[in-house]
C-alpha positions as CSV (number, residue, x, y, z in Angstrom):
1,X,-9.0,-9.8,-21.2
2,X,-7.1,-6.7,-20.1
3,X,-4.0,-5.8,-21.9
4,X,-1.6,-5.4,-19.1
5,X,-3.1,-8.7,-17.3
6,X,-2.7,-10.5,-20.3
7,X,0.9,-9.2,-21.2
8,X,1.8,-9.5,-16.9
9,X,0.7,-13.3,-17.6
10,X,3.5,-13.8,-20.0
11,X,6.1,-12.2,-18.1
12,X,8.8,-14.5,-16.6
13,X,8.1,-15.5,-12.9
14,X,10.9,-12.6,-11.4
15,X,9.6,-9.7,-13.8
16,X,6.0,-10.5,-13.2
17,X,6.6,-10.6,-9.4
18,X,9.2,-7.4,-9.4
19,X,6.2,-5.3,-11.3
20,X,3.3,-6.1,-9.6
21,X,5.4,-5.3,-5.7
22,X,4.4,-2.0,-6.5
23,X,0.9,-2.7,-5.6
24,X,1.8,-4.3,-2.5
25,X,5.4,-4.4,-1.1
26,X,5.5,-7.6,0.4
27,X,7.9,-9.9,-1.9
28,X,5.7,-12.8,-0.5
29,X,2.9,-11.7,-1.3
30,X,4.1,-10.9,-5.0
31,X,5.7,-14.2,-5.5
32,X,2.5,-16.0,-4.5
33,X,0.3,-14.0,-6.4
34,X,2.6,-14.3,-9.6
35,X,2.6,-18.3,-8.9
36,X,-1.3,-18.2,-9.5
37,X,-1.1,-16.6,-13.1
38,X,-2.3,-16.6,-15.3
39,X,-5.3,-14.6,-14.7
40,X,-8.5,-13.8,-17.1
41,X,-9.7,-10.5,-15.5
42,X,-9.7,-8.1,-12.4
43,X,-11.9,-10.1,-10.3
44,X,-10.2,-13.2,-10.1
45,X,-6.7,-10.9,-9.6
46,X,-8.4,-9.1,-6.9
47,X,-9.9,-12.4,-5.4
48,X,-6.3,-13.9,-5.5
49,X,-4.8,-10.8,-4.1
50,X,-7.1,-11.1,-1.3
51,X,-6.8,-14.8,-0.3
52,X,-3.1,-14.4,-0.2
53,X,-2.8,-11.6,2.0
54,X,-5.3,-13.0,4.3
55,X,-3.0,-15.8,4.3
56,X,0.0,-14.2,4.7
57,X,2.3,-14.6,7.7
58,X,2.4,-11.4,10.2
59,X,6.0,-11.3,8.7
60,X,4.7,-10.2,5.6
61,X,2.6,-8.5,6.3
62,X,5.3,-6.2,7.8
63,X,7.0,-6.2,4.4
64,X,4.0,-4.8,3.2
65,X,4.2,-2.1,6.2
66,X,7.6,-0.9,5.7
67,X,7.5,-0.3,2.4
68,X,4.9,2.7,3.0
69,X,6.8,6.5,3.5
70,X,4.9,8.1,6.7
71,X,1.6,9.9,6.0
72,X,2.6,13.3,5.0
73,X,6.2,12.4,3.9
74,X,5.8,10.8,1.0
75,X,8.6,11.1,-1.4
76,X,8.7,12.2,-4.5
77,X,10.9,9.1,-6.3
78,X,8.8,8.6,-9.0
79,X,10.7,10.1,-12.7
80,X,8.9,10.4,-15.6
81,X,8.5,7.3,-17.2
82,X,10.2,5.2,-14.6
83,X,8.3,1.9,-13.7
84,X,10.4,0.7,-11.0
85,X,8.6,-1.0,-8.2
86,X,9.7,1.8,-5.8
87,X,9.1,4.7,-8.2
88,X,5.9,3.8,-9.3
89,X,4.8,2.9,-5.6
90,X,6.2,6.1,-4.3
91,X,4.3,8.2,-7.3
92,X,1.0,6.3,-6.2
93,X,1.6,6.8,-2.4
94,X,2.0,10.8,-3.4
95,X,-1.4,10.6,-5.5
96,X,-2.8,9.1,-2.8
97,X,-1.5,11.4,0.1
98,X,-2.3,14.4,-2.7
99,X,-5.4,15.9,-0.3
100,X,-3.1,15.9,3.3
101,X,-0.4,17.1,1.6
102,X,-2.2,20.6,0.9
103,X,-3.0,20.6,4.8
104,X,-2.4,23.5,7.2
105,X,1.3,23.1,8.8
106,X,-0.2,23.2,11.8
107,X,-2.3,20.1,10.6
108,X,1.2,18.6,8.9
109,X,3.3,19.0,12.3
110,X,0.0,17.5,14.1
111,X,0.8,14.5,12.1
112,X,5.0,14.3,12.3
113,X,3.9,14.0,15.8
114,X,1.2,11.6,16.0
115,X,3.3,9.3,13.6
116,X,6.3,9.4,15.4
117,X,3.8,8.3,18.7
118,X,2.2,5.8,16.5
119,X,5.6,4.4,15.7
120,X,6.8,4.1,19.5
121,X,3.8,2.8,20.5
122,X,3.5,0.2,17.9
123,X,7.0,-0.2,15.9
124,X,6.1,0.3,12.7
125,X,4.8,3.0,10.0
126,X,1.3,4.1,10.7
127,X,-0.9,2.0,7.5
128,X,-4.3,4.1,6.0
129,X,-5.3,3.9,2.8
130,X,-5.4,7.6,2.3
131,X,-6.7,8.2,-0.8
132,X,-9.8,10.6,-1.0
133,X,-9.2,11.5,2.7
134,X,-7.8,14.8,4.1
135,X,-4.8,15.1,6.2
136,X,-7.4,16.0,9.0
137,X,-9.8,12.7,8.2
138,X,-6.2,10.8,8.6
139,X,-5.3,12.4,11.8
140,X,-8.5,12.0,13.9
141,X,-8.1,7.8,12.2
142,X,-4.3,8.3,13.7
143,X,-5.4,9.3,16.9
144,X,-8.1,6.5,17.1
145,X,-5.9,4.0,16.5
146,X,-3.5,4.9,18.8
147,X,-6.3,3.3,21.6
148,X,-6.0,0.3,20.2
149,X,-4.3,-2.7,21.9
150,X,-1.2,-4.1,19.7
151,X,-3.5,-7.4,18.3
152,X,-6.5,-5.0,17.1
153,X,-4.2,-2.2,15.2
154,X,-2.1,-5.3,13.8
155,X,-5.6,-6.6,12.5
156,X,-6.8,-2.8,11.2
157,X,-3.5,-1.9,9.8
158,X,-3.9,-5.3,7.5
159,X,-7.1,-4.5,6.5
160,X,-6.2,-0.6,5.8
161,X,-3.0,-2.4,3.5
162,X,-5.8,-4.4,1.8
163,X,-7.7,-2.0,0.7
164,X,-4.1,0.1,-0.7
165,X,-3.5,-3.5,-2.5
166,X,-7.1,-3.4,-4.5
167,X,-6.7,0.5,-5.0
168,X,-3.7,-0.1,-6.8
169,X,-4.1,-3.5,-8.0
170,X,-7.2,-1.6,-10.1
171,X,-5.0,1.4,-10.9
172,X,-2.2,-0.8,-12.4
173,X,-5.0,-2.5,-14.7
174,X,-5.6,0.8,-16.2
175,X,-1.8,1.9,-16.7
């Protein structure tokens, strides 16, 4: 079994669910997945991850939304050995933003302004899992979405949170 599986299964119920929110910031979520420890390796974890958030209310699934800094903005929370839920998401959401962030500014402003669209349009943070893309691959997704009716981006932004979920699920196995 993993080492930080197997020493996440023995944490209380409130520090198990407070460590692993950094994979995914919805509290619901956490607290379910932390009520179906203990685990004996990745894929059942990811499995359970999956079924939950599937099952989740659209409620939190907007937990999960607001707790992502816009595309391009990502702050830079994370100190040097601090494993705070918000540090450690905010150091993965810069990892994973790493290739837009050495865009052009013209390509940077492009996106200030097609988030701050996508947020009028739809009331929330604009949700891609941006890791491996460029800040031009996430602006022509940005502008795509924008098209879509409110129930289809709902349904695209919770599959685009997913995938964040596994990515960091996986990277947390590793820390």
């Amino acid at each position: 079994m993993n080492n930080t599986l197997a020493r996440w299964n023995c944490l209380s119920a409130g520090e198990a669910e407070n460590e692993i929110l950094a994979c995914c910031g919805s509290r619901t979520w956490a607290r379910a997945l932390t009520s179906r420890r203990p685990f004996t390796g990745e894929a059942m974890l990811l499995a359970a991850a999956d079924d939950i958030w599937r099952n989740l209310t659209v409620s939190g699934w907007m937990e999960a939304f607001d707790s992502h800094p816009r595309i391009g903005e990502s702050p830079a929370m994370e100190v040097k050995g601090n494993k705070s839920p918000g540090a450690r998401s905010a150091g993965w959401s810069a990892d994973e933003q790493s290739r837009a962030a050495s865009a052009s500014e013209d390509t940077k402003a492009a996106l200030r302004d097609a988030n701050c669209e996508y947020e009028k349009r739809f009331g929330r943070t604009f949700i891609v899992c941006a890791t491996g893309k460029t800040a031009a691959e996430i602006l022509e997704i940005l502008r795509r979405r924008l098209a879509n009716d409110p129930a289809t981006e709902l349904q695209e932004a919770s599959a685009e949170q997913l995938e964040i979920t596994r990515t960091r699920l996986r990277r947390w196995l590793v820390e």
